[in-house]
C-alpha positions in Angstrom: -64.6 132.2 78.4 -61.4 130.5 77.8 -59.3 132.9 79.6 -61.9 132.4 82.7 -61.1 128.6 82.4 -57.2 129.0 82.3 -57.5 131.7 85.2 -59.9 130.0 87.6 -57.1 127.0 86.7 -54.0 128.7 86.9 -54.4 130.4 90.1 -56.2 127.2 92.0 -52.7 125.4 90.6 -51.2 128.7 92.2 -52.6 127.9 95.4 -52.0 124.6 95.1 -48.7 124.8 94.8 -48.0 127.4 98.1 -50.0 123.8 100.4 -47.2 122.1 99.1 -44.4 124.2 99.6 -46.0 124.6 103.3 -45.9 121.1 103.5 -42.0 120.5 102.6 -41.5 123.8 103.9 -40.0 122.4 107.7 -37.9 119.6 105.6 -36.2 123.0 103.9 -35.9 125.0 106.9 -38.1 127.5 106.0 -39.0 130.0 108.5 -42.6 130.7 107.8 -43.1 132.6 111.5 -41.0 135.2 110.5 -39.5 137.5 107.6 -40.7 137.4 104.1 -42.8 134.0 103.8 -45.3 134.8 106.9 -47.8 135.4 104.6 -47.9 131.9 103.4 -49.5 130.2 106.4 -52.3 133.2 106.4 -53.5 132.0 103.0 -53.2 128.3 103.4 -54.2 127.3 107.1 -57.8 128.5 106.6 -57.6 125.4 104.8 -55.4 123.2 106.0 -56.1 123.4 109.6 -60.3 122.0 109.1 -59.2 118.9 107.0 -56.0 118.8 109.9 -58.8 118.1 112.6 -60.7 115.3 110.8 -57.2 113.2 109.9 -56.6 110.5 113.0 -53.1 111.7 114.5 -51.1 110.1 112.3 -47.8 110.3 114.2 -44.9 113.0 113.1 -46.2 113.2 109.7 -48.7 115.7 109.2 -51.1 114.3 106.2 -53.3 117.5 106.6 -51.8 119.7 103.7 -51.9 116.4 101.7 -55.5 115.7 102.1 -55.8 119.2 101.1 -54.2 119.1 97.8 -56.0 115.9 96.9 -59.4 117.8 97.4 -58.8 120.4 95.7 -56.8 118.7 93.2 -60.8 117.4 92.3 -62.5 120.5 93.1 -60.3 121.7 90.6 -61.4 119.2 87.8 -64.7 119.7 88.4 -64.6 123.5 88.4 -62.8 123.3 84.9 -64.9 120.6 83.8 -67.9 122.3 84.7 -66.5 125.7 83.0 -65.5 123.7 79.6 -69.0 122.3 79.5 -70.7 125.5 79.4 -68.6 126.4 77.1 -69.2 124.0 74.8 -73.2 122.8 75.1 -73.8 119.3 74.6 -74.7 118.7 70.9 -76.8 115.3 72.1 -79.3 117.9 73.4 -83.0 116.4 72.5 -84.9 118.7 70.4 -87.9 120.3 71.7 
């Protein structure tokens, strides 16, 4: 089970980690229409874009990708959490 917990983790961190890089990704000049880094857009804006339409125009920033690492920053804790707790049962259980 632990190597369930540290995958589901790892590869939400993973994912994590590609919203942010497609969030500093203009600042950088990176091209993600085109050549080797298209592919980056197809796996976050299915996200991104949802949580893009609720945020108020917020002038030349765009908060979206943000927003979107903050919430699954906690769906992430609570996946784990959840995961590490049925690993481990309660021992304050009440005996029946």
């Amino acid at each position: 089970m632990d190597h369930v917990i540290r995958g589901v983790n790892s590869l939400m961190s993973l994912y994590m980690l590609l919203i942010l890089l497609r969030w500093v990704g203009p600042w950088l000049e990176l091209d993600f229409r085109h050549g080797r880094l298209r592919w980056i857009p197809a796996l976050t804006d299915p996200l991104i874009v949802p949580i893009r339409r609720i945020l108020p125009p917020m002038g030349p920033l765009d908060f979206g990708p943000l927003a979107t690492l903050f919430a699954l920053w906690i769906v992430r804790t609570f996946i784990v959490a959840v995961l590490i707790a049925s690993q481990h049962p309660s021992s304050t259980a009440i005996p029946g």
